[in-house]
C-alpha positions in Angstrom: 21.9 3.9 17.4 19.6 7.3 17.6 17.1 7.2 14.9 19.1 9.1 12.3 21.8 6.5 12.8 19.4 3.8 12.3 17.6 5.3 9.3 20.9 5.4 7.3 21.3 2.0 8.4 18.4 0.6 7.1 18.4 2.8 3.6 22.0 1.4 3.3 21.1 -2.2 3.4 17.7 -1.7 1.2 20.8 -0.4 -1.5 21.4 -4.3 -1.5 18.2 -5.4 -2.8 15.8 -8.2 -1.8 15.9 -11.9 -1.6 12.5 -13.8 -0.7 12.5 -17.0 1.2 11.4 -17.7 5.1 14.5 -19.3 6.4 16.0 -16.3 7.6 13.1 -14.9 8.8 12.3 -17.8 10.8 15.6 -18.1 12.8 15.7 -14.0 13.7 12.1 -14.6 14.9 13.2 -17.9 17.1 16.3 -16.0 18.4 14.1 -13.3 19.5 11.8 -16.1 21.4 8.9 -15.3 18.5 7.3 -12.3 19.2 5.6 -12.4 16.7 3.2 -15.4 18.3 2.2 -13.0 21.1 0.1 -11.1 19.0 -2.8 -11.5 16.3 -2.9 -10.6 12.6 -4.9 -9.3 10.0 -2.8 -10.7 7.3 -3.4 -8.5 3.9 -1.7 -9.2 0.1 -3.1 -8.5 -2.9 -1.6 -6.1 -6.6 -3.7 -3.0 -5.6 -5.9 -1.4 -2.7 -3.7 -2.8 0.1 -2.7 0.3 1.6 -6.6 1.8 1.4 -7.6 -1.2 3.1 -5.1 -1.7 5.9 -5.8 2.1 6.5 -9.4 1.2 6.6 -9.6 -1.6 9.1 -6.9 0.3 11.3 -9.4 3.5 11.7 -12.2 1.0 12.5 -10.7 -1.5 14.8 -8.8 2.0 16.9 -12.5 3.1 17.0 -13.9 0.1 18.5 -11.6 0.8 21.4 -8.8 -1.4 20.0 -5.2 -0.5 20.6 -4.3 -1.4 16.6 -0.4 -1.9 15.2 0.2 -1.3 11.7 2.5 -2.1 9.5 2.8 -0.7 5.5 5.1 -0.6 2.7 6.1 1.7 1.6 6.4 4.7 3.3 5.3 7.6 1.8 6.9 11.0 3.4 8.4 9.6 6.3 10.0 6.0 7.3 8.3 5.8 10.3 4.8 5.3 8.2 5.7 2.2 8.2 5.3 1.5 12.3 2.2 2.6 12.9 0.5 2.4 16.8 -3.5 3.5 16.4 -3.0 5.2 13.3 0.3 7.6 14.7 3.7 6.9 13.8 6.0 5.1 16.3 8.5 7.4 17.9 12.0 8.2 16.5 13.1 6.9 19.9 10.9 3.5 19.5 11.7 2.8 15.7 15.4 3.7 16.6 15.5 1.4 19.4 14.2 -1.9 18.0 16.7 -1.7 14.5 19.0 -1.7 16.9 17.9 -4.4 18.7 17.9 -6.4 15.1 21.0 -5.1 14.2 22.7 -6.2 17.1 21.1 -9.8 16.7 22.0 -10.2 13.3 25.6 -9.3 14.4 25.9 -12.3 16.9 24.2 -14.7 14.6 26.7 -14.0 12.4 29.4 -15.7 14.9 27.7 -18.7 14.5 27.3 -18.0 10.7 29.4 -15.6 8.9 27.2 -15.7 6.1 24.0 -15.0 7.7 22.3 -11.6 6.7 18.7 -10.0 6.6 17.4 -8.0 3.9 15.6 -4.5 4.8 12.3 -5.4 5.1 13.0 -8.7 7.4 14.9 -6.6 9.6 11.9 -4.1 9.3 9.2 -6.5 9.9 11.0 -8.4 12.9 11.3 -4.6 14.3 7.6 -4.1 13.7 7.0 -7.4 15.9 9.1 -6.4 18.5 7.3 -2.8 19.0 3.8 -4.0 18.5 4.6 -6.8 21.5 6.2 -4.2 23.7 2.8 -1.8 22.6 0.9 -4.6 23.7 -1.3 -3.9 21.0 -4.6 -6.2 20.9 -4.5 -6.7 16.9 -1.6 -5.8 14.4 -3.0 -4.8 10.5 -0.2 -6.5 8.6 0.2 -5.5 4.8 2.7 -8.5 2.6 5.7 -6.7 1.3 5.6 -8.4 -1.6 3.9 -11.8 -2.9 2.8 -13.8 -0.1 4.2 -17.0 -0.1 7.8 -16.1 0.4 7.3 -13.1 2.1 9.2 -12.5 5.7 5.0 -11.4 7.2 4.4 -14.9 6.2 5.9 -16.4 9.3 3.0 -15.2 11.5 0.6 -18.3 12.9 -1.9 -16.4 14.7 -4.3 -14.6 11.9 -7.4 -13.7 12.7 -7.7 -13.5 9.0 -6.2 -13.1 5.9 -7.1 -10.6 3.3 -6.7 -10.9 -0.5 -7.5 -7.4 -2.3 -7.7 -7.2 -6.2 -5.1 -9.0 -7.9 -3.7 -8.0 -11.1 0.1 -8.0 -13.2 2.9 -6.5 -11.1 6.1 -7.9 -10.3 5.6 -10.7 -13.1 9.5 -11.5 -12.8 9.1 -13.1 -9.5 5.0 -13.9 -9.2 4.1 -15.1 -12.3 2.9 -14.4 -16.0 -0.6 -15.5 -15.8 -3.4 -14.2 -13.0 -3.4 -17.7 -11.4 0.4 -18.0 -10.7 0.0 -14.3 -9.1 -2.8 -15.5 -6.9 -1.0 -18.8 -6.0 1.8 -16.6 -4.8 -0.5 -14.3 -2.7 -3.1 -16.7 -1.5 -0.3 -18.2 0.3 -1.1 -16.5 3.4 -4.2 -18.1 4.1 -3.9 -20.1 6.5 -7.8 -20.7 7.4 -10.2 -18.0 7.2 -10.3 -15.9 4.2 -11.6 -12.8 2.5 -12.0 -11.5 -0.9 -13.9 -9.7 -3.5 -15.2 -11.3 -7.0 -12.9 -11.7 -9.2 -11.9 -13.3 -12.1 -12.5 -17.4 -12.5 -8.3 -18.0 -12.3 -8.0 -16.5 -9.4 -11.0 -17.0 -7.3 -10.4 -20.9 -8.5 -7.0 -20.7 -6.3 -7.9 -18.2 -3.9 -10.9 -20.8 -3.0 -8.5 -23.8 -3.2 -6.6 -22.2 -0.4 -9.1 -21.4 2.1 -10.7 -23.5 4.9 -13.7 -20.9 4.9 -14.2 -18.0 2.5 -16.0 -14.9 2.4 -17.1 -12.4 -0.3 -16.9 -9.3 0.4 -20.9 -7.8 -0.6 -21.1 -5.5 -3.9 -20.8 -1.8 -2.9 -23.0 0.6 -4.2 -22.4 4.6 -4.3 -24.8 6.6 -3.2 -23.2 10.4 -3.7 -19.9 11.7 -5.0 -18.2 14.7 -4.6 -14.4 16.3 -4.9 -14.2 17.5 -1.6 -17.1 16.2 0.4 -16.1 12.9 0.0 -18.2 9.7 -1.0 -21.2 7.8 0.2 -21.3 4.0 -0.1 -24.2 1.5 0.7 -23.2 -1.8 1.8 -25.1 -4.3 3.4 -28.3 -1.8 3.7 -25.8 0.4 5.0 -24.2 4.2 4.4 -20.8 5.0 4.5 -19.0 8.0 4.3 -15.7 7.7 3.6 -13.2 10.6 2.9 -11.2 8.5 0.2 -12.7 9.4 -3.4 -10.5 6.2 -5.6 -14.1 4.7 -7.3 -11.8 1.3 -6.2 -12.5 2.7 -2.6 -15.8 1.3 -2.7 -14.7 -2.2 -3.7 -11.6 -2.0 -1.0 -14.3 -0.8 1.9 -16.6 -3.6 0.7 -13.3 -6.2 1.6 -12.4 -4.1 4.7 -16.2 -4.3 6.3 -16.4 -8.2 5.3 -13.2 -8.4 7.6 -14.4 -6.8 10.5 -17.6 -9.4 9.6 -15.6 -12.4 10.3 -13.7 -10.5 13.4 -17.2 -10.0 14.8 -18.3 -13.7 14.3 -15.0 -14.2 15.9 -15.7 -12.8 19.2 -14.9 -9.6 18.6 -17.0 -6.8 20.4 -17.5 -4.0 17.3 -20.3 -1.2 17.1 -22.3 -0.2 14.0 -21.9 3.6 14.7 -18.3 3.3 16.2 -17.2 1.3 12.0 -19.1 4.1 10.6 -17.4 6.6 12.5 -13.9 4.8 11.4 -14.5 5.2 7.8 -15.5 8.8 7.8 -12.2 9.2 10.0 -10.0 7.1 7.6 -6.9 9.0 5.7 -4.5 7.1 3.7 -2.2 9.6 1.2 -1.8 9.5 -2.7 -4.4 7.2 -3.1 -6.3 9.7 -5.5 -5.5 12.4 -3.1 -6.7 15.9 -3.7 -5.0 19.1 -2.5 -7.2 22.5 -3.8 -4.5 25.5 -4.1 -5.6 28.4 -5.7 -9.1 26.3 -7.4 -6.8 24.5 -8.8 -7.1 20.6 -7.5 -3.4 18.8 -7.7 -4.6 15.0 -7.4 -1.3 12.2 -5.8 -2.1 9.1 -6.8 -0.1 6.3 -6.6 -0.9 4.2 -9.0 2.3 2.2 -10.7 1.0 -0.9 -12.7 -2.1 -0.9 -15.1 -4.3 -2.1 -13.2 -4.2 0.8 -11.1 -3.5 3.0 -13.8 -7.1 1.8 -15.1 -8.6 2.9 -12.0 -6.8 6.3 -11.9 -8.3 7.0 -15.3 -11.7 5.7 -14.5 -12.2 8.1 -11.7 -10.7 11.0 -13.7 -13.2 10.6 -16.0 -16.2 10.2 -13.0 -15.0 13.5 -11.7 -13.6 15.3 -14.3 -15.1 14.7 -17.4 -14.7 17.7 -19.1 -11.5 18.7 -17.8 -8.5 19.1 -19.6 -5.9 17.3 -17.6 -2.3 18.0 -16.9 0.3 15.0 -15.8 3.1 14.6 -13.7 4.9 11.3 -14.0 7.7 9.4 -13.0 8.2 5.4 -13.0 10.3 2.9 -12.2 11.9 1.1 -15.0 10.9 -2.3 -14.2 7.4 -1.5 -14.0 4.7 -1.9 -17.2 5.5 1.7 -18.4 3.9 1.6 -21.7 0.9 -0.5 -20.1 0.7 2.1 -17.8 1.4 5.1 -20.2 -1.2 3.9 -22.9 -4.2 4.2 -20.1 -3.4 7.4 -19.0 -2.0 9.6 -21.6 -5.1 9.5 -23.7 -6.3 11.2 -21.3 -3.7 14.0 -21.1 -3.1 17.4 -22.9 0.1 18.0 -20.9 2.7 15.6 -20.1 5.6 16.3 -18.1 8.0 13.5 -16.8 10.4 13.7 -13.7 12.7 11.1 -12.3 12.2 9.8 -8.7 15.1 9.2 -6.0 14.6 5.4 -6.7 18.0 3.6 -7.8 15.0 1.7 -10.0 13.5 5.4 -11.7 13.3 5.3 -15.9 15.1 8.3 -16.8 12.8 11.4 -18.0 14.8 10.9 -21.5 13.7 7.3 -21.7 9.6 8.1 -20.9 10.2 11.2 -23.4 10.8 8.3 -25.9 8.4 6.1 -25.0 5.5 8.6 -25.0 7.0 9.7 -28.4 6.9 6.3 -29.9 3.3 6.0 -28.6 2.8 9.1 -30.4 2.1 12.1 -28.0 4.6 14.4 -27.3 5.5 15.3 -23.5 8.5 17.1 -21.9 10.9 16.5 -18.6 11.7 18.6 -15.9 14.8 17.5 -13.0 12.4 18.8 -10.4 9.2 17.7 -9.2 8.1 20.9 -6.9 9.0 23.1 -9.3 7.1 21.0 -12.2 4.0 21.4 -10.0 4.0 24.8 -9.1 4.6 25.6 -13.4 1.2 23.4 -13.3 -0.3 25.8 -11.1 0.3 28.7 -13.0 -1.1 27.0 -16.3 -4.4 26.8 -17.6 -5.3 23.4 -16.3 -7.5 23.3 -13.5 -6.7 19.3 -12.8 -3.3 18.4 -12.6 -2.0 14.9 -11.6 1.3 13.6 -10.2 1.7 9.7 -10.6 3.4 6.6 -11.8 5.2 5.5 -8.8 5.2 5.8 -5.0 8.5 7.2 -5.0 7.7 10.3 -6.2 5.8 11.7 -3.2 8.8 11.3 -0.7 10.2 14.1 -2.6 7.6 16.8 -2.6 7.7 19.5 -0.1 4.8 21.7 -0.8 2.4 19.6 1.1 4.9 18.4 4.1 
């Protein structure tokens, strides 16, 4: 297949939805004579800060003189995001060559077993271990789809170590109601060494109960802030200047150094100057990301359960706190909308909702409803460029677009 071929492949089987287990997983990897044991892990799961933190270690570990493979869900603006060789994307040529390799396994193991089948993201992550073998890349940054336990990353035996970022109520259907079951789904992945930050008794109580050896990430704290300078952490006796301006960045740079901490004790060669020099250089989109048109700042943020809702609002109010605020939204129906809704329209005096692309999207006439009911009135728009550039001729100086990751796929201002 060339890559357009392949990319219509893949986005027609993700149509068909999900189903978690290993099984599958296991028998694709053993048919391809398990790649993925060539290579070592940095095994990451976690509700929020995943992406910042997989972004984090890659920019470190590439400037240490590491040839880093990374692998994220989901892709923001373009597929290949998630095949990621020392921070670029993998060619159209490379990505298009392995789902075809997968494609054409899955084909003959269906000889053998009519009914046998792989979901989007096994076939995506056995392509992933396929192109980080053939990169030959020393360490592969591996981000869990989804969970931990069941997840197809969960295969892997050779982790260096496994991450577990701040964990809070997302996909409660298939995790979990309460914090612990969550964690007990996520903590999964450790197989030995672990790190985390503080958190709550439940789920530092099971996070601990899996781990041969854990470590605690150390308590950040900011030095300076500002919009577009960027801000500067101390850690360890340490400053940090990192481009990323979430105030969760400092708790997911905190996890990210304590990794490279236990890669160092490890055997790992890694400089002081050549980490610093990493953060500074580390870019990870819609994770409170600020575009300036016209003095007007238009923030992406991806936030789409309440927990990072929370966040989104804390560091609204660090740097704008006397800014009238103008929202963009859109959400999935199967998320916490009114969770998420009731931490962020407080602080809005202009709501407008879109729908995303996502077969999952709330319709704008259902969040129209839903903010009514809660009491503030909002209004919907079918497009989400032209809902932006209306913001930019109003008299808000902040205006936010968030609610899911979806959305961003389909703005083209900033492409």
């Amino acid at each position: 297949m060339i890559y357009k071929e392949a990319l219509n492949y893949i986005m027609n089987i993700s149509r068909l939805g999900s189903e978690y287990g290993l099984d599958r997983m296991q028998l694709i990897c053993d048919s391809f004579g398990n790649p993925e044991d060539s290579l070592k892990f940095i095994h990451v799961a976690g509700t929020n800060g995943k992406g910042s933190v997989t972004a984090y270690l890659t920019s470190i570990l590439k400037n240490n003189g590491y040839k880093v493979g990374t692998y994220n869900s989901p892709y923001i603006y373009n597929y290949r995001e998630r095949f990621l060789i020392n921070g670029e994307m993998a060619s159209e040529e490379s990505v298009a060559k392995y789902l075809t390799l997968v494609k054409k396994r899955i084909e003959s193991l269906q000889k053998d077993n009519p009914k046998y089948y792989l979901t989007a993201f096994e076939i995506e992550t056995i392509a992933a271990y396929l192109l980080f073998k053939e990169e030959k890349c020393d360490i592969v940054v591996l981000e869990v789809g989804l969970g931990g336990r069941l997840d197809a990353t969960n295969v892997i035996k050779n982790k260096e170590v496994a991450i577990i970022t701040p964990i809070g109520f997302d996909h409660c259907a298939l995790l979990g109601n309460t914090l612990g079951e969550i964690a007990g789904e996520k903590a999964a992945i450790i197989k030995d060494v672990a790190v985390t930050s503080m958190q709550s008794k439940e789920v530092m109580d099971v996070i601990e109960k899996h781990s041969k050896k854990l470590y605690i990430a150390s308590t950040p704290k900011v030095i300076s802030r500002d919009i577009e300078k960027g801000q500067v952490i101390e850690i360890d006796g340490e400053e940090y200047t990192t481009h990323l301006l979430g105030e969760y960045q400092q708790e997911n740079l905190a996890i990210s150094l304590c990794a490279i901490k236990v890669l160092k004790e490890k055997g790992w060669k890694i400089d002081l100057e050549k980490t610093k020099k990493g953060v500074e250089e580390t870019k990870w989109a819609v994770r409170f990301d600020v575009k300036k048109i016209n003095g007007k700042y238009i923030i992406l943020d991806g936030s789409h359960n309440p927990h990072g809702a929370k966040s989104l609002a804390q560091t609204l109010k660090t740097y704008f706190p006397q800014e009238h605020i103008h929202f963009v939204i859109g959400m999935l129906r199967d998320k916490d909308m009114k969770g998420i809704l009731g931490l962020l329209l407080p602080l809005s005096s202009k709501t407008t909702f879109i729908q995303s692309s996502s077969p999952r999207a709330a319709s704008t006439d259902e969040l129209v409803k839903l903010a009514k009911d809660m009491g503030y009135d909002s209004r919907k728009i079918n497009d989400i460029n032209e809902a932006i550039k209306e913001e930019l001729d109003g008299d808000s100086k902040v205006i936010v677009v968030c609610g899911s990751l979806t959305l961003f796929e389909q703005i083209t201002m900033f492409n």
